[in-house]
C-alpha positions as MATLAB code, in Angstrom:
seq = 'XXXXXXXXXXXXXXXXXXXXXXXXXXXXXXXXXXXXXXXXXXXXXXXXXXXXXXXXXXXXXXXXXXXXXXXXXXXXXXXXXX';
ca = [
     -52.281  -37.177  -17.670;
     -49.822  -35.294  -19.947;
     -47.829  -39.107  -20.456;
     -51.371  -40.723  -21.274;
     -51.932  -38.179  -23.929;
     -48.518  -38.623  -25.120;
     -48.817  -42.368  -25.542;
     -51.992  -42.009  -27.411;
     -50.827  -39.423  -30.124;
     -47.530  -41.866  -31.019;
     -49.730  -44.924  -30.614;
     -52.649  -42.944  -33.006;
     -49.301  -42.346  -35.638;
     -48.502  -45.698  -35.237;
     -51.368  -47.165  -36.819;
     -51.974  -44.159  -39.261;
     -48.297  -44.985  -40.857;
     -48.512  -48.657  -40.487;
     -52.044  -48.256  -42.840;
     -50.577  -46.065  -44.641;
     -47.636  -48.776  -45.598;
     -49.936  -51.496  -46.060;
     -52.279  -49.182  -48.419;
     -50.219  -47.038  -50.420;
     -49.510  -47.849  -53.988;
     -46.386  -46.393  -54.631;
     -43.532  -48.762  -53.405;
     -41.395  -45.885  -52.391;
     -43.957  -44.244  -50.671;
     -44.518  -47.322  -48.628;
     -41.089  -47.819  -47.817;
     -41.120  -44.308  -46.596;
     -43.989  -44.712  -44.787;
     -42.548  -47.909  -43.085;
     -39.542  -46.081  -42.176;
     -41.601  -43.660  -40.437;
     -43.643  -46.334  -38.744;
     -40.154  -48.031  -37.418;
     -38.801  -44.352  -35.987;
     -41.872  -43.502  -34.375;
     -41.781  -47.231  -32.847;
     -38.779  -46.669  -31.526;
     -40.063  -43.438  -30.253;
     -42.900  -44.989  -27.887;
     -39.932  -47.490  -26.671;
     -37.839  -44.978  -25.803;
     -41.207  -42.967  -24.107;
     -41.617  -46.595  -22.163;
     -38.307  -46.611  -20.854;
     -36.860  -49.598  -23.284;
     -33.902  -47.809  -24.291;
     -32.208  -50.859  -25.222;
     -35.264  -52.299  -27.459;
     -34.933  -48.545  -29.104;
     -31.602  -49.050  -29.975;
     -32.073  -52.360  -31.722;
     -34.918  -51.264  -33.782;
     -32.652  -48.048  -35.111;
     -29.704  -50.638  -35.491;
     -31.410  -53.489  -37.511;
     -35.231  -52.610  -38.959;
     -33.909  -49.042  -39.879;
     -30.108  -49.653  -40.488;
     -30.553  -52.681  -42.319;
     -34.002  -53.861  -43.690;
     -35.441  -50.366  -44.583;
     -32.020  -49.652  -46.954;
     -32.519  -52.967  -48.494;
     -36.466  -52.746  -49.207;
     -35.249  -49.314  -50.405;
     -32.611  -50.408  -52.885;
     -34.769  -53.257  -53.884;
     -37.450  -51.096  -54.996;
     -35.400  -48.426  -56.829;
     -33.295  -51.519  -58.821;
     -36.919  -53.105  -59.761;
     -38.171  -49.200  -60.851;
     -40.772  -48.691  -58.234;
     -43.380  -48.771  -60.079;
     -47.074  -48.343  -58.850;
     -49.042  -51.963  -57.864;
     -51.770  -52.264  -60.171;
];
């Protein structure tokens, strides 16, 4: 019971950062908010017993493509999408 309520919550922050992402106007603040969607991803794989899967996530979405959508947006200004 206690795992199936677990689940939900990360699965319910899940979609509530990947909207957020998607929605947000503020390039930083959806490159944050993707970041968080990627940890908490890696989260539920880890909760599912993928500890490998976890691993590569951290490694490459966070390690690599995060820092680059980040640097991209700071070198273009970041400024809000009109």
């Amino acid at each position: 019971m206690i795992y199936t309520l677990i689940f939900s919550l990360i699965a319910i922050l899940l979609i509530a950062f990947s909207v957020m992402s998607v929605r947000e106007r503020n390039l930083i603040h959806s490159v944050i908010y993707l970041f968080l969607f990627l940890v908490i991803l890696s989260a539920e794989f880890l909760f599912m017993g993928a500890s490998f899967i976890a691993a590569v996530e951290v490694l490459v979405y966070i390690g690599a493509v995060v820092t680059i959508l980040a640097f991209t947006v700071m070198l273009t200004g970041g400024k809000e999408i009109e």
